[in-house]
N, C-alpha and C positions, 0 to 999 in steps of 0.2 A: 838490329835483329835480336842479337842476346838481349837489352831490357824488356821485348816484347814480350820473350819467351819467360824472362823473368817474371813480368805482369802475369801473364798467363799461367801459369803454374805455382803463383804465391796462393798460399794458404789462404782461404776465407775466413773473415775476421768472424772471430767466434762468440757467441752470446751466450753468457751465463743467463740460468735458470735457476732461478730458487726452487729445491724440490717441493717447501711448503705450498708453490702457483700450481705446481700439477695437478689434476682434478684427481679424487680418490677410482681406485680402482672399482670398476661396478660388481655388485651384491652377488655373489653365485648362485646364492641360495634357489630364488625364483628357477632362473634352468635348471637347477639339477631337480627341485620338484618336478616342475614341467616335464622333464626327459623320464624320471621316474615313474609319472603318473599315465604316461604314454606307453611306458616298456610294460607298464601291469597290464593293462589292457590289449597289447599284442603278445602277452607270453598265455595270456588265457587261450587266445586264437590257434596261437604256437603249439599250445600242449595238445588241441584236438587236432591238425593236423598232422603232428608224430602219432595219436592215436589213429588215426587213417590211413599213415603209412605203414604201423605195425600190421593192419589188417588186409593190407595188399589191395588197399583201392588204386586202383589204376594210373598211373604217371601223369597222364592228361586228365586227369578229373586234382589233384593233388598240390601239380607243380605252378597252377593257376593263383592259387593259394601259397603255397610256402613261400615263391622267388619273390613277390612284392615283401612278403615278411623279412628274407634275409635282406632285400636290399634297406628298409624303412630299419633294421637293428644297426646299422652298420651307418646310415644316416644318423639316429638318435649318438650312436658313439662319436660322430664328427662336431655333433651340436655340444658338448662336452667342452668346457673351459680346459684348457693346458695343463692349468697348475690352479690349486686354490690358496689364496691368502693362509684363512685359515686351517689348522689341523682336523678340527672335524670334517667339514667342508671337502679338505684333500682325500681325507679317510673314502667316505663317500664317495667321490668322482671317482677316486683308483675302482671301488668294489662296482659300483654302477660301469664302468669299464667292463671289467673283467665279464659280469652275468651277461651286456650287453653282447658281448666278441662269441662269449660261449652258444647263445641262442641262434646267432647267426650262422655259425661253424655247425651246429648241431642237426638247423634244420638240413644244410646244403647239407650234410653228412647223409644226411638219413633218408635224403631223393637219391645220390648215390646209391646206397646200399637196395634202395628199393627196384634203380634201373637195373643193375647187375647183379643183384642175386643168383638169376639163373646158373652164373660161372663156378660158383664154389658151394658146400653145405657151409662155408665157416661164416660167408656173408649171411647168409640165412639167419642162423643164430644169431648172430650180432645184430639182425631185423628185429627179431623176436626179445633178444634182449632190452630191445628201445622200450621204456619209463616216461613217459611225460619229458617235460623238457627237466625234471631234476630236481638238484638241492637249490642249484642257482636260480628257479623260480620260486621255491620257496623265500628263499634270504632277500630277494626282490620284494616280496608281498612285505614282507618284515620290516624293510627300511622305508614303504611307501606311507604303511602305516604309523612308525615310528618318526617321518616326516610330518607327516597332519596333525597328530597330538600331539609329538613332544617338540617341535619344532629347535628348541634351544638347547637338547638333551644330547650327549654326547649320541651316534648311532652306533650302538653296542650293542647286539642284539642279546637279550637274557636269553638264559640257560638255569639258571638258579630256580629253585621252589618258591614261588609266590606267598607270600606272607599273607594272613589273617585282613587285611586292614580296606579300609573301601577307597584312600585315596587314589589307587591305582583306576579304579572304576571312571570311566568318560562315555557321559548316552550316547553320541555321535559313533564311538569306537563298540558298546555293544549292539548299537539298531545295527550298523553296515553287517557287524560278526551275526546277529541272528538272522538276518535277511537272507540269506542262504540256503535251501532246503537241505542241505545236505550238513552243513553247520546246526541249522535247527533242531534234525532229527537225532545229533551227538547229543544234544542239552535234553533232547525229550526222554531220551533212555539214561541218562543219569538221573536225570529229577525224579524218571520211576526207579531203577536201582540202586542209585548209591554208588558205588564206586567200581570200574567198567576198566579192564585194559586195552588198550588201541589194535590189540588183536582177536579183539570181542566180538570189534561193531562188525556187519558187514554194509560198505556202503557203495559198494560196487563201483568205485571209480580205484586209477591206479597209486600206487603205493607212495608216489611225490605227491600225489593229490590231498592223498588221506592225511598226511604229513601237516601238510598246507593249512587242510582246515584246521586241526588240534592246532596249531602254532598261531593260528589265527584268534581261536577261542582262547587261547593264554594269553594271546598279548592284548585282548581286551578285555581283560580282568575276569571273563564266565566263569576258567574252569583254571584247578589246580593240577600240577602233575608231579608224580613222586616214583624214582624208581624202584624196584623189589626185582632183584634179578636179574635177569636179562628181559622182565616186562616192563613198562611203562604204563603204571595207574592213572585214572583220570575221575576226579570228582567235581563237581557241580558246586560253583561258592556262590550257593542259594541262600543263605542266611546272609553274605557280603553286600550282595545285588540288590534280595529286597529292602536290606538298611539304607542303601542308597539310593535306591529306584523302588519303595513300596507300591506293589501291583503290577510290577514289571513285567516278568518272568511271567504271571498269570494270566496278564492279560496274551503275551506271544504264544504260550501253550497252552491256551484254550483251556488250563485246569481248572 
């Protein structure tokens, strides 16, 4: 009986592994494009949504709409790698995290506040206070585009003044940024005036929106921004464009 117990409970004879036989780790990159370029596309949906709740359309016309959205954020954050090899890579997945959890939390937030308003003025305000889904829909648009052009570039979203020079210019990156009516009609009032601060235009969408598109027109090289004060100047790098793209810009504005 004891040698049985002894067979029985001896150690399995162990086989080394050379780690050079293990296959390499698979690429991140492709899903966290994929997961980014899905979450751009459901934070558009997301930000008219919160525009629908701010305006008190009805729970049953709303929740049809938001609950597939929070559930599909909250899926997109499970389709998420653990950890990435690399540091940019990880950069990335943390921050696609985080915008991912927020949009999710934000809409279920903001059916709450929409079912229960009645109970308080404080939820009221906190209704009316809702913005689009934010800065974290911005910073989304930023890293999706920052994925498509720059693919190998660290994702560090600028913040610095745009330099003189046309390398930063990619046709891909300004057709998507003019395609936009509301991106085209910023390029059309600076082409006529010159230089325009972001509290000029009026373009009738909310205050992350308007954000949105300027940061969008910067990071495809259109337009420059310089601060003066507590404004934010915006000029039109029409002399950059058409050294790059001659008859660009004239042919999109009809000039």
């Amino acid at each position: 009986m004891r040698r049985l117990i002894a067979r029985l409970i001896r150690p399995a004879e162990l086989v080394d592994l050379d780690p050079r036989d293990a296959p390499p780790p698979p690429d991140p990159g492709p899903t966290l494009l994929r997961v980014a370029a899905e979450a751009l596309i459901l934070s558009d949906e997301a930000d008219s949504v919160i525009r629908r709740i701010r305006a008190r359309e009805g729970l049953g016309f709303v929740a049809p709409r938001a609950g597939p959205l929070v559930r599909r954020f909250f899926a997109l954050r499970d389709q998420l790698p653990p950890t990435c090899p690399e540091p940019r890579d990880e950069q990335l997945r943390g921050r696609l995290d985080a915008v991912l959890h927020h949009h999710a939390m934000l809409l279920s937030i903001a059916m709450d506040l929409l079912a229960f308003e009645w109970r308080s003025e404080r939820l009221s305000r906190q209704l009316d206070a809702l913005d689009g889904m934010g800065e974290p829909a911005v910073l989304l648009e930023e890293y999706g585009l920052h994925m498509r052009f720059h693919p190998h570039a660290d994702y560090q979203v600028e913040t610095q003044e745009q330099t003189g020079t046309t390398a930063d210019l990619d046709l891909s990156a300004v057709l998507q940024a003019l395609a936009d009516p509301v991106r085209r009609s910023i390029v059309e009032r600076l082409a006529r005036e010159g230089e325009v601060p972001c509290g000029g235009f009026d373009l009738s969408v909310s205050k992350s929106t308007s954000t949105h598109h300027f940061r969008v027109l910067r990071e495809a090289g259109l337009i420059e921004q310089r601060e003066q004060g507590n404004r934010k100047l915006n000029t039109l790098r029409r002399d950059e464009v058409e050294q790059r793209f001659p008859g660009l810009l004239e042919a999109v504005l009809g000039e």
